[in-house]
Structure formats: C-alpha cells, structure tokens
C-alpha positions as a LaTeX table, in Angstrom:
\begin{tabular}{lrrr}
\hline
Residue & $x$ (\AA) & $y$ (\AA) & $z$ (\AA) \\
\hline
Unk1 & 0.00 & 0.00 & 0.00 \\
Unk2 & 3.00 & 2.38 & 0.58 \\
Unk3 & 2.83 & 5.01 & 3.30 \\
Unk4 & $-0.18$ & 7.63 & 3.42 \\
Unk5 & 0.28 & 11.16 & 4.77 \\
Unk6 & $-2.17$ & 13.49 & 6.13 \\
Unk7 & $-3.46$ & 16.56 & 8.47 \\
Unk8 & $-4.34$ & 15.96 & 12.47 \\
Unk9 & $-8.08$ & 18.57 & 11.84 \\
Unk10 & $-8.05$ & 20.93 & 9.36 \\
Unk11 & $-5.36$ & 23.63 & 8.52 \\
Unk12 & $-5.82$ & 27.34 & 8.66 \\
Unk13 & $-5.94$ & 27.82 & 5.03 \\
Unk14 & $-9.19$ & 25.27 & 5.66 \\
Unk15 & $-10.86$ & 26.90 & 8.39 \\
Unk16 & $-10.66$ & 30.15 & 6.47 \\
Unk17 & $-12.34$ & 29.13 & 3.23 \\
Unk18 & $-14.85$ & 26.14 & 5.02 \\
Unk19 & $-17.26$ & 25.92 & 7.13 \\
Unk20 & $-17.46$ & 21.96 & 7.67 \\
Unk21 & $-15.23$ & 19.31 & 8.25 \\
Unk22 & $-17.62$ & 17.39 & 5.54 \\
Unk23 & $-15.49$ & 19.46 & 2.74 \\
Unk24 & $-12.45$ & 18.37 & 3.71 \\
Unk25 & $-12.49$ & 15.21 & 1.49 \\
Unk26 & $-12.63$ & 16.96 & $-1.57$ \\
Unk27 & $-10.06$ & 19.46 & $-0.14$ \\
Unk28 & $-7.69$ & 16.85 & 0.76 \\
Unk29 & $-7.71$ & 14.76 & $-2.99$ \\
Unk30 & $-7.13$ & 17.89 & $-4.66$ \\
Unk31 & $-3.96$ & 18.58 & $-2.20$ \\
Unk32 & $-2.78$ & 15.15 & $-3.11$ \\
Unk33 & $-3.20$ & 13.71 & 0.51 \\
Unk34 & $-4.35$ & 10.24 & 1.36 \\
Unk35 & $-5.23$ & 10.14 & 5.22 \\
Unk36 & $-6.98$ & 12.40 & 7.73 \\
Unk37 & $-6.95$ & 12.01 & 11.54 \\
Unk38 & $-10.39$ & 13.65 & 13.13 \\
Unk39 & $-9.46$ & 14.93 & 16.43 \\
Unk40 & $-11.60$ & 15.00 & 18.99 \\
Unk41 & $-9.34$ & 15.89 & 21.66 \\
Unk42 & $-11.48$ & 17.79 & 23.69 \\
Unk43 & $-14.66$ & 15.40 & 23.40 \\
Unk44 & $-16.42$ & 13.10 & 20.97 \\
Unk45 & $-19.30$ & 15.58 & 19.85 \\
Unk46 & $-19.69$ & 14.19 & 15.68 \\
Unk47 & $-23.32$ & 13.25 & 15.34 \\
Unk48 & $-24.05$ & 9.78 & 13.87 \\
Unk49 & $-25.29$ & 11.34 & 10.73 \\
Unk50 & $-22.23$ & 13.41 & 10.43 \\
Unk51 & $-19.84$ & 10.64 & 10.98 \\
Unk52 & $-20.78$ & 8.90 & 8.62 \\
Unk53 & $-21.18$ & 11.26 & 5.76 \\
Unk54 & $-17.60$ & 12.74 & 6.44 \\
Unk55 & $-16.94$ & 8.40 & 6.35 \\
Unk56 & $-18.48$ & 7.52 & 3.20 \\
Unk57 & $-16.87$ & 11.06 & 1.62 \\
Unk58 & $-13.25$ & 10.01 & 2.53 \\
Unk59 & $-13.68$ & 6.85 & 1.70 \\
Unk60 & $-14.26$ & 7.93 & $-2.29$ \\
Unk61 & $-11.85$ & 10.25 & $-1.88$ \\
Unk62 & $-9.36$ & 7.31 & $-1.10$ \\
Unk63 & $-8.70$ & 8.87 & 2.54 \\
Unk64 & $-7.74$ & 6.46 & 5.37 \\
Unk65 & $-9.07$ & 7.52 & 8.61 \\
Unk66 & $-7.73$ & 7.54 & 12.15 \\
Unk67 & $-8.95$ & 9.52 & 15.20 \\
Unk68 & $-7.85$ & 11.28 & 18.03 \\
Unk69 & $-9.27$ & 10.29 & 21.07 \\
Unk70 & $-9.72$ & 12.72 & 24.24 \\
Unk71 & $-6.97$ & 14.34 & 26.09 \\
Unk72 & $-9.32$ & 13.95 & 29.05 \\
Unk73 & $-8.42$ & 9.76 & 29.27 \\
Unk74 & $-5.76$ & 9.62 & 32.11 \\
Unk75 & $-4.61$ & 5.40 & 32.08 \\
Unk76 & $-2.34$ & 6.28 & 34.38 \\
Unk77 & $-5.59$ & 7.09 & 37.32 \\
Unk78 & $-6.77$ & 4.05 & 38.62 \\
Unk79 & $-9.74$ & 6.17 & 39.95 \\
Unk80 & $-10.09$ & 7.14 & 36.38 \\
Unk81 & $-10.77$ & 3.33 & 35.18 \\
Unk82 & $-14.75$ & 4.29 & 34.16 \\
Unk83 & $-14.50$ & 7.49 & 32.98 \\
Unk84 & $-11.38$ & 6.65 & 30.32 \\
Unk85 & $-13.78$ & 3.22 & 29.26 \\
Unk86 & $-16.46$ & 5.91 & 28.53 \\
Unk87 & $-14.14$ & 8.16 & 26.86 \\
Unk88 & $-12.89$ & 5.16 & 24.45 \\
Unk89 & $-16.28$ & 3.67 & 24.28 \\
Unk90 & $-17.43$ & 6.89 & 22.55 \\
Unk91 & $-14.39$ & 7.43 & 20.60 \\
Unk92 & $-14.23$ & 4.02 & 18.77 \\
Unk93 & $-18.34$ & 4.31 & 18.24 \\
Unk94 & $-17.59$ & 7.31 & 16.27 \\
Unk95 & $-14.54$ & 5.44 & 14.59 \\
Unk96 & $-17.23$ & 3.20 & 13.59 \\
Unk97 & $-19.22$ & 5.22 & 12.33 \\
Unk98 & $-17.07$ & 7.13 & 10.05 \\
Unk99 & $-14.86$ & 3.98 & 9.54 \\
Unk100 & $-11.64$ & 5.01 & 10.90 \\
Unk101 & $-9.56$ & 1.94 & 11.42 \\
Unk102 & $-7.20$ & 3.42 & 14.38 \\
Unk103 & $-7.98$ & 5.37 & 17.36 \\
Unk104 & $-4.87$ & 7.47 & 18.86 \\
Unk105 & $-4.50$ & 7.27 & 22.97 \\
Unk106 & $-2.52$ & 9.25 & 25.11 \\
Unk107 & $-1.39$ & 7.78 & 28.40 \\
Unk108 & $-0.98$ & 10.37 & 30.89 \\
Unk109 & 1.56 & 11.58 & 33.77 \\
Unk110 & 3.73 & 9.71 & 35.59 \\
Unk111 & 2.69 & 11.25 & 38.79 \\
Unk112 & 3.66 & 10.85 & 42.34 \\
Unk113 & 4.05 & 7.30 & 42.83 \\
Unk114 & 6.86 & 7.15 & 40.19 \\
Unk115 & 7.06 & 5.74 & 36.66 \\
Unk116 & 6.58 & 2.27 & 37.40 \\
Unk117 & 3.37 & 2.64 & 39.31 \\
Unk118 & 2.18 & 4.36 & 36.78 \\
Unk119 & 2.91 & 2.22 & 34.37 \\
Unk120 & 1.47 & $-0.77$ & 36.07 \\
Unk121 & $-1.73$ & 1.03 & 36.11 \\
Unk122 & $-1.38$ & 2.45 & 32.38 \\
Unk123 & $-1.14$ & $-1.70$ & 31.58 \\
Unk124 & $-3.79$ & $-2.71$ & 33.90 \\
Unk125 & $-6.15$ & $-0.12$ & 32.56 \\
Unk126 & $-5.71$ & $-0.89$ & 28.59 \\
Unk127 & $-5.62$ & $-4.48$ & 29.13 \\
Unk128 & $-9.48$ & $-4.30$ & 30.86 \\
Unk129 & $-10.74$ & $-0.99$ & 28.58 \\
Unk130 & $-9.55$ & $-3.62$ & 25.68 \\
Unk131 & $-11.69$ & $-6.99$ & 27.33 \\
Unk132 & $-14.40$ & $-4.46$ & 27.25 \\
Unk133 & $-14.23$ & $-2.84$ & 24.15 \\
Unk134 & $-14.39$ & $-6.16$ & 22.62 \\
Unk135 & $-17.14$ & $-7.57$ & 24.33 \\
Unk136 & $-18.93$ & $-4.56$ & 22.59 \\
Unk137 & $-17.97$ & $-5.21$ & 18.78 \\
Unk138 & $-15.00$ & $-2.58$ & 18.76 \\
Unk139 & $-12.34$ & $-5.36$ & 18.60 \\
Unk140 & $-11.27$ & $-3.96$ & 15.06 \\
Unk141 & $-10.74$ & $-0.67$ & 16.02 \\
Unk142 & $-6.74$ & $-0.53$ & 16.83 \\
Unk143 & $-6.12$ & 1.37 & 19.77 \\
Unk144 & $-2.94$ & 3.42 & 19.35 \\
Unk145 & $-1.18$ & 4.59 & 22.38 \\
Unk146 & 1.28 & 7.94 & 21.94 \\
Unk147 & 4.96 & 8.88 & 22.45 \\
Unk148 & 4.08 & 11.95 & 24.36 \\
Unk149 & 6.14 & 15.09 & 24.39 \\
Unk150 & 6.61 & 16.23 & 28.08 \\
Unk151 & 9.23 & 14.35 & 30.63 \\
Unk152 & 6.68 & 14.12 & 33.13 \\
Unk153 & 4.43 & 12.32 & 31.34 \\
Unk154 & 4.24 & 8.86 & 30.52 \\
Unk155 & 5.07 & 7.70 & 27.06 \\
Unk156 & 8.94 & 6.89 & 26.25 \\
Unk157 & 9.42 & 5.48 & 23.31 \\
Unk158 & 10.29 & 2.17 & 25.33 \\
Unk159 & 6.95 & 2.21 & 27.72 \\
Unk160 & 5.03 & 2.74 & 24.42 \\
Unk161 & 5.95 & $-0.31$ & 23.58 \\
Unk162 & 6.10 & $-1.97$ & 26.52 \\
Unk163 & 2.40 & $-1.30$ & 26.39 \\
Unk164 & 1.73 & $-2.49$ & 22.67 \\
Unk165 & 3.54 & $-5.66$ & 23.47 \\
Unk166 & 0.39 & $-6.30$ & 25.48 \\
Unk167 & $-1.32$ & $-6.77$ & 23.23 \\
Unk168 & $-1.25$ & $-7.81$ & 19.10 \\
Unk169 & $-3.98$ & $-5.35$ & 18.18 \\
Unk170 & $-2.15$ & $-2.32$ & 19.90 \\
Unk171 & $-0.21$ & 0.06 & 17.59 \\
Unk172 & 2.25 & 2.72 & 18.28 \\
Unk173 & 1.31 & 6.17 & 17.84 \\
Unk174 & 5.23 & 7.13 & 17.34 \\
Unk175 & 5.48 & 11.36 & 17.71 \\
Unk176 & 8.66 & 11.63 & 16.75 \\
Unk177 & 8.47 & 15.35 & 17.47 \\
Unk178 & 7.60 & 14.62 & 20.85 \\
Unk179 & 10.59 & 12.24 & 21.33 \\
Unk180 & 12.78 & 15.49 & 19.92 \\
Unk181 & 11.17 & 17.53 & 22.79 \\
Unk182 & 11.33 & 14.75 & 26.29 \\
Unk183 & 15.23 & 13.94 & 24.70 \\
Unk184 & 15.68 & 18.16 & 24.61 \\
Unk185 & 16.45 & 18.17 & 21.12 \\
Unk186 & 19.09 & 14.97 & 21.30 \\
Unk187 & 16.73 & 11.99 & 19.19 \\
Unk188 & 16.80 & 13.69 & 15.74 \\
Unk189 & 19.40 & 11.87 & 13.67 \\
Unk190 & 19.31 & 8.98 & 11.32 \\
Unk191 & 21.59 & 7.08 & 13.96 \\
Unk192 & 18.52 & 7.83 & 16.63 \\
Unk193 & 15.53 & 6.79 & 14.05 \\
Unk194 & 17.55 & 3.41 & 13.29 \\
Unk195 & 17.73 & 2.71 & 16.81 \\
Unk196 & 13.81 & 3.60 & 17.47 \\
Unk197 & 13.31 & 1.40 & 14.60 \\
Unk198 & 15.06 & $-1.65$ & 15.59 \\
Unk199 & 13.97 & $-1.14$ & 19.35 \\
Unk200 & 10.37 & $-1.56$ & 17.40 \\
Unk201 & 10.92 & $-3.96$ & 15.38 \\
Unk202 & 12.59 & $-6.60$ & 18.62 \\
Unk203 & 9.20 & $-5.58$ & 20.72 \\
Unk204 & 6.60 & $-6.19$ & 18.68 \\
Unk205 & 7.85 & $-7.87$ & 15.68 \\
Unk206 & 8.52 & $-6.21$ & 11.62 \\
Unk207 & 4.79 & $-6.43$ & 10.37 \\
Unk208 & 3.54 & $-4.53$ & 13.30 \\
Unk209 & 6.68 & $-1.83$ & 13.32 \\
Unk210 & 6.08 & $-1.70$ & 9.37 \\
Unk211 & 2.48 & $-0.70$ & 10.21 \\
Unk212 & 3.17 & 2.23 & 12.56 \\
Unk213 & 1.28 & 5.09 & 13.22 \\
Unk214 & 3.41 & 8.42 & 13.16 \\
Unk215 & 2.85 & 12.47 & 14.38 \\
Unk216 & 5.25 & 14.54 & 13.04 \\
Unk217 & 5.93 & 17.94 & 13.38 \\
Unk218 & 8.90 & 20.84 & 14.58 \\
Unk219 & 8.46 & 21.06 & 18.75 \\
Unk220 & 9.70 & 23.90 & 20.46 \\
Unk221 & 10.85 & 22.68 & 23.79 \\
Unk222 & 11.77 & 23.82 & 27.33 \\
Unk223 & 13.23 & 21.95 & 30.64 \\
Unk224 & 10.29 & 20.13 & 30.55 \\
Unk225 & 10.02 & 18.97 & 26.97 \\
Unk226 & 7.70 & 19.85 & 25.21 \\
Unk227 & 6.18 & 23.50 & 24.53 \\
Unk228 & 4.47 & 24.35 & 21.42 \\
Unk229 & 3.86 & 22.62 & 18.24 \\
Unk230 & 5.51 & 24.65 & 14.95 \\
Unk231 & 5.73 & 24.69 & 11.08 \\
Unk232 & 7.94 & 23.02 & 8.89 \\
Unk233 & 9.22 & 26.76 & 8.24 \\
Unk234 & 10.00 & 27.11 & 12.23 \\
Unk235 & 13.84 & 25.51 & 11.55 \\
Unk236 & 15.29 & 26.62 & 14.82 \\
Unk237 & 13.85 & 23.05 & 16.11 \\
Unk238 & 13.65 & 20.37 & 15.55 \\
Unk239 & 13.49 & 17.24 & 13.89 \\
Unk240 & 13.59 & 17.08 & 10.07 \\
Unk241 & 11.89 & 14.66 & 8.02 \\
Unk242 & 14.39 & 13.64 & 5.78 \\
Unk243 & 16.54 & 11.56 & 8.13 \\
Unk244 & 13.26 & 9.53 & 9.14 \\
Unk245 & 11.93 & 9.06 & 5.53 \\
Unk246 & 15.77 & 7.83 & 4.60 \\
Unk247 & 15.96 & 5.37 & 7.59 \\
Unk248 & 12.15 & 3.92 & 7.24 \\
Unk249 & 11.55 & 3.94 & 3.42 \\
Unk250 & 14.59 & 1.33 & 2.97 \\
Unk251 & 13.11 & $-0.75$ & 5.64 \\
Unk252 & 9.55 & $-1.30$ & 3.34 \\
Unk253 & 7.81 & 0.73 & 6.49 \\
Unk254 & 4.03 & 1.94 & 5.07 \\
Unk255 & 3.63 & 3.90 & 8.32 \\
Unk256 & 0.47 & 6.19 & 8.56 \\
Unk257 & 1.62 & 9.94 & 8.48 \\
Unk258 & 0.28 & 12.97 & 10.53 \\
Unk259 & 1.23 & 16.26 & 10.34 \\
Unk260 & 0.57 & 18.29 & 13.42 \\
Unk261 & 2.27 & 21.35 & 12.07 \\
Unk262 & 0.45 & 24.46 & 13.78 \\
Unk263 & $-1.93$ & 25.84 & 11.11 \\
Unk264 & $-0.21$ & 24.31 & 8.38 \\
Unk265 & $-0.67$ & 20.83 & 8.88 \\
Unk266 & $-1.91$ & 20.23 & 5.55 \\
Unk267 & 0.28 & 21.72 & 3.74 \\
Unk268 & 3.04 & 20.27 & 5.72 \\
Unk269 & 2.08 & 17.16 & 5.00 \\
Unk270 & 2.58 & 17.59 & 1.28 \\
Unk271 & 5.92 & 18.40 & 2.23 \\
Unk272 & 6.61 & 15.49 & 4.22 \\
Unk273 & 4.82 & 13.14 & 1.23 \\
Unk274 & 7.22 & 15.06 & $-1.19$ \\
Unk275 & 10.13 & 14.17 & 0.93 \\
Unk276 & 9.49 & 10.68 & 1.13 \\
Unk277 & 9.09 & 10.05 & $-2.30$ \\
Unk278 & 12.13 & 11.95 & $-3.23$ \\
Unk279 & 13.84 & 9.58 & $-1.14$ \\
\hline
\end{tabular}
C-alpha cells in the first residue's frame, strides 16, 4: 500500500475558506493527501449522521481515517478506570461510524508514585478498557497509544511499547516530534531513528513496526520537553523529516503519516509526502 500522509483537523488555510469538516475530502484529494486524523481531543461531539457522511466522503476520496481520542483519558488514574472506558467507548463508536480503522490514545503523567506505578496502572487499565471494548464489537478498532512530548508524562518510546507488546492489536502512535522535545532536542538523527526502529521492530515484531502510526511535526521545547507545536518553516527546532523518511523507506515501512504542524498541517504534510518520495 505504501505510506499515506495526512493533516491531524483541518489547517488554517481550511478553516478560512470552510465551514465543515464534511469538505475536507474533496479538499484533501485535490492537495494530493491520502489520510486524515479527526481529532476529537477535547470530546467526541460528531453526530451519527455526520460521521458517517464525512466516512463515506473520505472513503471515495481514497482517505484512510484515524482519530484522536480525548486528552481527558488519564490510564495512568486508577480512579479514572470508568470514565477513560467511557471516553474510548465513545471514541471508537464514532470510529465506527465514520470507519476510521485506528484510534490514537494518550497515556498520561507519571505522577507521584513514580514511573513504574504508573505504568502498572497504564497496563492494567488498557488491558481491561480492551476486554471491554471487545465484548462490545470494537475489537477492530486498533487502539494506538502515543509517544508523548513532556518528561513528566508517561510515554517513552520504550513504555510505548512496553504497552503495545500487550497486546497484538495495539499500535504505536510514534510522535517523533515529541521524542525530539522529552530527549531536549538529542533523538533527531538517522543514527537515533535506526535505533527507534530496531527497538520496534525486537518488541513487537517487523509487520507490526512496518504498520506504525506516526505524528510529526517541529516542537519547540523547554526543561520540561515539550512546549508548542511549529511549522515546517520554524527551523530553529527540531526534527527534520528527511533523516526519518531515509531510515524507514529502505526498511519497506508503510507507516500512517500525521502532520501536526500548527496551522499548516496540511500543507506540511505535502511536504513530508514530497520528501518521502524523493527519497
């Protein structure tokens, strides 16, 4: 199939000339683009009816899907264990409904009790929200759990994993702008993407590593990591795409592409898709 790049929501240059997500199929063929990941980061609020016409639009448009669940799904809370189902529940019914095949997760903080605890809980948390998510008919929605951008939080490249080893139908979400950020700058070479790749490809085997999911945009970072999203113009950070295309095109990887720039994400991601075929 050969990778597929695309915008995370709709660029600037979008918002300015539409009114309606719905017009974003059209909008994307003619920009060349083949995927498009509907966030819903502050809430699932598509209607049904909605869903599925934006669905049945990208799919003749020859758009693959994925969607951004909540930011409000903490896996790290144990006290959080119903709310995050709910949260999922609702994001993989409207995955349904517009048939988008993935369904990006982020994980949460660390918090007090350390990195381990946390991750003991993160594990315990997906491994029951997946039992139940199945039991409902979601079982072919792949739940993809993110590389996240701030030190704090968790989401290393290894716990990521860690946590898709869990289970076969878990992908990694793989932000490889957020792995520039929590490293301050340091995982941006070709010597750093060959490593991610291998340490991928050992966890959870090629097919699934060929599969991946990827964010990618410039991160302006702090102490903390991670600050503000930029554009591909915003050089002063960090990382470039042509030292990941060069390490996972040679490897026959047909990751999924998204392009968080900030307000250009579109048009980024022409860039990217430019740069990997030049490669």
């Amino acid at each position: 199939m050969g990778a597929v790049f695309g915008p995370a929501g709709n660029s600037e240059s979008f918002n300015q000339k539409y009114k309606s997500t719905v017009k974003a199929p059209e909008w994307l063929k003619d920009m060349g683009l083949t995927a498009y990941e509907y966030q819903c980061g502050h809430g699932v609020v598509i209607g049904q009816d909605t869903a599925r016409r934006l669905g049945e639009l990208m799919a003749r448009s020859g758009i693959r899907l994925s969607l951004h669940a909540p930011y409000y799904i903490v896996l790290t809370n144990p006290d959080s264990f119903d709310k995050n189902v709910e949260h999922l529940r609702k994001s993989c019914r409207a995955a349904r409904w517009m048939g988008a095949g993935r369904v990006v997760v982020h994980t949460g903080f660390a918090g007090k009790d350390g990195r381990e605890a946390a991750f003991r809980t993160a594990a315990d948390t997906l491994t029951r929200a997946l039992e139940i998510l199945r039991s409902e008919g979601y079982g072919d929605i792949t739940l993809c759990p993110e590389v996240m951008g701030k030190i704090s939080q968790l989401g290393t490249l290894e716990e990521v994993l860690e946590l898709c080893a869990l289970d076969r139908e878990l992908t990694p979400c793989v932000d490889f702008g957020h792995l520039y950020a929590r490293t301050l700058g340091e995982f941006a070479g070709e010597e750093h993407f060959t490593r991610a790749c291998e340490m991928m490809e050992a966890k959870i085997g090629l097919e699934r590593a060929r599969r991946l999911h990827i964010h990618f945009s410039r991160i302006e970072y702090r102490a903390s990591g991670e600050y503000r999203h930029l554009t591909l113009e915003d050089k002063q950070f960090g990382p470039d795409f042509g030292p990941l295309a060069s390490v996972l095109k040679p490897r026959g990887y047909e990751p999924v592409i998204i392009c968080e720039s900030r307000g250009t994400q579109a048009e980024d991601a022409c860039r990217l898709r430019d740069t990997w075929e030049d490669v």
